[in-house]
N, C-alpha and C positions, 0 to 999 in steps of 0.2 A: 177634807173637802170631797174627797170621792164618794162620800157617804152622805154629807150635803144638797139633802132637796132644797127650791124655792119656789118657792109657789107669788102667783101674782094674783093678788082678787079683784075684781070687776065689780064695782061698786054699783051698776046698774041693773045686775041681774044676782047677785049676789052668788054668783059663784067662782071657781077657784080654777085656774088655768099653770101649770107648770111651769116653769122656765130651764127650759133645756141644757144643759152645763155642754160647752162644745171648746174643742182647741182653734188656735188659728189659723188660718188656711196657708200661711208662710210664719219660717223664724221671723221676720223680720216687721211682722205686725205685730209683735208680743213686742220686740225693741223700740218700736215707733213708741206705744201706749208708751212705756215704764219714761223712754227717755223726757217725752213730753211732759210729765208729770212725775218724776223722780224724787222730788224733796216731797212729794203728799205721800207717794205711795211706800216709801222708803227709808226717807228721812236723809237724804243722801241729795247735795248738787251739783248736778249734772255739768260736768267739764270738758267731754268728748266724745265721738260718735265715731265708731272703726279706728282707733287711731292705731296707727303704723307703727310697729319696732324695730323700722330699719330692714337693711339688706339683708344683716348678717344671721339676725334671728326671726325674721321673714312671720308675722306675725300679724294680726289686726286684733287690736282691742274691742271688745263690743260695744261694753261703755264705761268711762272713766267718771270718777266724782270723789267728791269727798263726805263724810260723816258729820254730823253734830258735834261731833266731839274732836271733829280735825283727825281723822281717819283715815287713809286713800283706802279708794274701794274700786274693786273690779268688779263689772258684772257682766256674767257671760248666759246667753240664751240659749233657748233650744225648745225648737215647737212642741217635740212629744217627748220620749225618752229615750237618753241616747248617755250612754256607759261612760264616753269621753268628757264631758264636761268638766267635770271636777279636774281630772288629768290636764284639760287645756286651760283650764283656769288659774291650777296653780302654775302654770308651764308660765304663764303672763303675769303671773305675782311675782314669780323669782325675778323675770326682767325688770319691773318697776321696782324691787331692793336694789337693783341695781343703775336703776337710771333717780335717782333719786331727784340728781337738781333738775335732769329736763319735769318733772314732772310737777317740780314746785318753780321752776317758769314759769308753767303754765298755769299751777293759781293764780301766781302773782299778776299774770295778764286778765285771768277772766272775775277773778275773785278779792286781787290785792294785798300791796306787801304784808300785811299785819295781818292778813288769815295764811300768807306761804309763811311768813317764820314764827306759824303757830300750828306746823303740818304734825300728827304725833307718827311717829316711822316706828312705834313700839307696837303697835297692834293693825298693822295693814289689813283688811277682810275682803274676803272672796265673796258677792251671791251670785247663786247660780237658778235662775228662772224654767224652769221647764211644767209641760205638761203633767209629769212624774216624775219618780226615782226609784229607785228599786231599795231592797232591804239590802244591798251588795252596796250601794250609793253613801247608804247611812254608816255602814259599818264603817267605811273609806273613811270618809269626814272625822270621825272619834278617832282612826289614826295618827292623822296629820296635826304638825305641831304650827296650825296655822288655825285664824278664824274664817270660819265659813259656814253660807247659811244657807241653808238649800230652801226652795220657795216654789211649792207648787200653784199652776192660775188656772183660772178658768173662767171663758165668757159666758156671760148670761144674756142673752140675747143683743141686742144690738148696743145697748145701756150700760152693762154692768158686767165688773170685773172683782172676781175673787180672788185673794192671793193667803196661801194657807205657808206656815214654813213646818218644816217636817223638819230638820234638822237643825240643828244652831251650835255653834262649836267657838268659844274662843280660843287665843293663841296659845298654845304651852297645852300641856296633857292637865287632864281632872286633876285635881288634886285634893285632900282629904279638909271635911271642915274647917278642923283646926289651924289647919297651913293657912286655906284662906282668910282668917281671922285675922294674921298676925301684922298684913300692913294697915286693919282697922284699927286696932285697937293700939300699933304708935301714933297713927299718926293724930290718934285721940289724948293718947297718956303726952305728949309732945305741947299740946297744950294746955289742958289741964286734969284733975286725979281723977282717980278712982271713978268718982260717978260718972264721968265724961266719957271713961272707959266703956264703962258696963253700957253706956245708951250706946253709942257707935256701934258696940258689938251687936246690941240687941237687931238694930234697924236693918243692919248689914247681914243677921239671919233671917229677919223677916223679911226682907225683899230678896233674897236668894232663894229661899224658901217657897217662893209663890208659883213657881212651878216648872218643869225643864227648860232649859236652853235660857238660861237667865249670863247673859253677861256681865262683867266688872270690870270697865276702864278706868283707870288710875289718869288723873290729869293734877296739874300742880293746884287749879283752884280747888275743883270738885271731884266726888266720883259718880260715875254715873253706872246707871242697871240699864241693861240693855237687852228688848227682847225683839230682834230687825231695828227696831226705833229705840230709842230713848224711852223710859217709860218712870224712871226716877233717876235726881241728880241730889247728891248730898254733901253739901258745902264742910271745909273743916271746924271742928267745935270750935262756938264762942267759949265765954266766961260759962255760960249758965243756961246755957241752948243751941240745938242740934237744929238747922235749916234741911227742909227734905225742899227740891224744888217738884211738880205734879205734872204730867199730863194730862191735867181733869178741869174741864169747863170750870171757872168760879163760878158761873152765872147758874151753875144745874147743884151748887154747894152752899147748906144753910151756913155762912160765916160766922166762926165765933172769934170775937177777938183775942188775941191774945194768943191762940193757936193754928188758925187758918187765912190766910190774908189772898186778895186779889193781885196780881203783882204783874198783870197786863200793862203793858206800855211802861214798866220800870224797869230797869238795867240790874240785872245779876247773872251771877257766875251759872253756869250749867242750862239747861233747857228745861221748862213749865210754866205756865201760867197761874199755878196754885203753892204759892207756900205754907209750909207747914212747920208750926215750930215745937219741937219738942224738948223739955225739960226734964221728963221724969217717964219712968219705965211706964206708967200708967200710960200716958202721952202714946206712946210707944202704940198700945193695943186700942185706944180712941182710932187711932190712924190707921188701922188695919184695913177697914172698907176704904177708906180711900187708894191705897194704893193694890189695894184688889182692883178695884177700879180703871185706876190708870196701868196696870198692870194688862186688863184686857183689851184696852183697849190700844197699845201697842202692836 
């Protein structure tokens, strides 16, 4: 985004006017925006504003929420660039592994008992908002055996807000292809052979594959790829077909049956509006532009 021009055109004289990329004039206008709009820009709902951690670790939250995917999430700001963020961020992850039930009280008050005893505590993630980060920022984050997504913004005039992520880190260190592979391809073979294998594997490197900072949340219905948002959820093999859920309008998608269905206003496991069903490894590269798609636009 620092490299990001935008320009506004003027339809009455037909020419082209800049739009000046500026920070905010206080931290605390960058928190206002995100909190007022957390689940659009984010994908994340908003659960609390400064919250307290007490006497004894003397502390304020910036902002608390949870994921798509029943995630707790910290998110801490910072108007331009400042070295400590990350530091204080994980400083208020450790407390929240450790206050666990106050902070599934507090879904169950603003959110409800059936999204608190569906909190996942296997993958808690860190964002951290700022004007920038440094190349010392990025290294940090690829250290730590926690998720964290670092997310540069910028206003465009009085209007418009860009949020770019430069880092994106799940919990536990890289780990090599193959490793990744191996809880796709039971929990394929688990229910049915070979073929069933080879597609879960297939899909699981095609959407890993699409470009860095690609997350994999393991949930008991789905798994979901995560790039800051959700951007595909893939349910466990039927008999004789693989469910991909989308982040892609059906209405901007020529529908073909049998392989892409509208699935607005109908109850399934994981997050999208576009199902996709695959059978066969063809299926598989059909589906490519689609989750390019939804891919960028996470």
């Amino acid at each position: 985004m620092s490299g990001l021009k935008l320009f506004r055109t003027d339809t009455t004289s037909c020419g082209m006017t800049e739009v000046v990329p500026s920070l905010a004039e206080v931290e605390a206008d960058v928190q206002g925006l995100v909190e007022a709009h957390m689940e659009t820009l984010l994908g994340v709902r908003f659960l609390a504003s400064e919250y307290g951690t007490g006497p004894v670790h003397g502390g304020r939250i910036d902002s608390l929420g949870l994921d798509e995917n029943g995630s707790p999430v910290i998110v801490e700001y910072k108007r331009g660039t400042d070295a400590g963020v990350i530091n204080q961020g994980l400083f208020y992850l450790a407390w929240l592994m450790d206050h666990r039930r106050e902070f599934e009280h507090m879904v169950r008050d603003r959110l409800g008992g059936t999204t608190a005893s569906q909190v996942l505590w296997s993958s808690p993630r860190l964002i951290c908002i700022a004007g920038d980060f440094t190349r010392y920022d990025v290294h940090a984050v690829r250290e730590h055996r926690r998720s964290i997504d670092l997310v540069r913004y910028r206003l465009f005039g009085s209007d418009l807000v860009g949020l770019e992520t430069v880092a994106s880190v799940s919990g536990g260190m890289q780990v090599a292809r193959r490793a990744r592979r191996e809880p796709v391809a039971q929990a394929a073979a688990d229910v049915q052979g070979a073929a069933m294998v080879e597609l879960a594997i297939a899909v699981d490197e095609a959407l890993l594959g699409l470009g860095d900072g690609v997350n994999r949340v393991q949930r008991k219905q789905y798994r979901a790829y995560q790039r800051l948002r959700n951007f595909a959820c893939v349910c466990p093999p039927q008999r004789s077909k693989l469910l991909v859920y989308l982040k892609v309008d059906p209405a901007d998608v020529g529908l073909v049956p049998g392989f892409t269905r509208d699935v607005r206003g109908l109850g399934h496991h994981g997050t999208g509006d576009l199902e996709v069903q695959l059978r066969t490894s063809r299926d598989v590269e059909r589906a490519q532009d689609l989750f390019r798609a939804s891919f960028a636009a996470a």
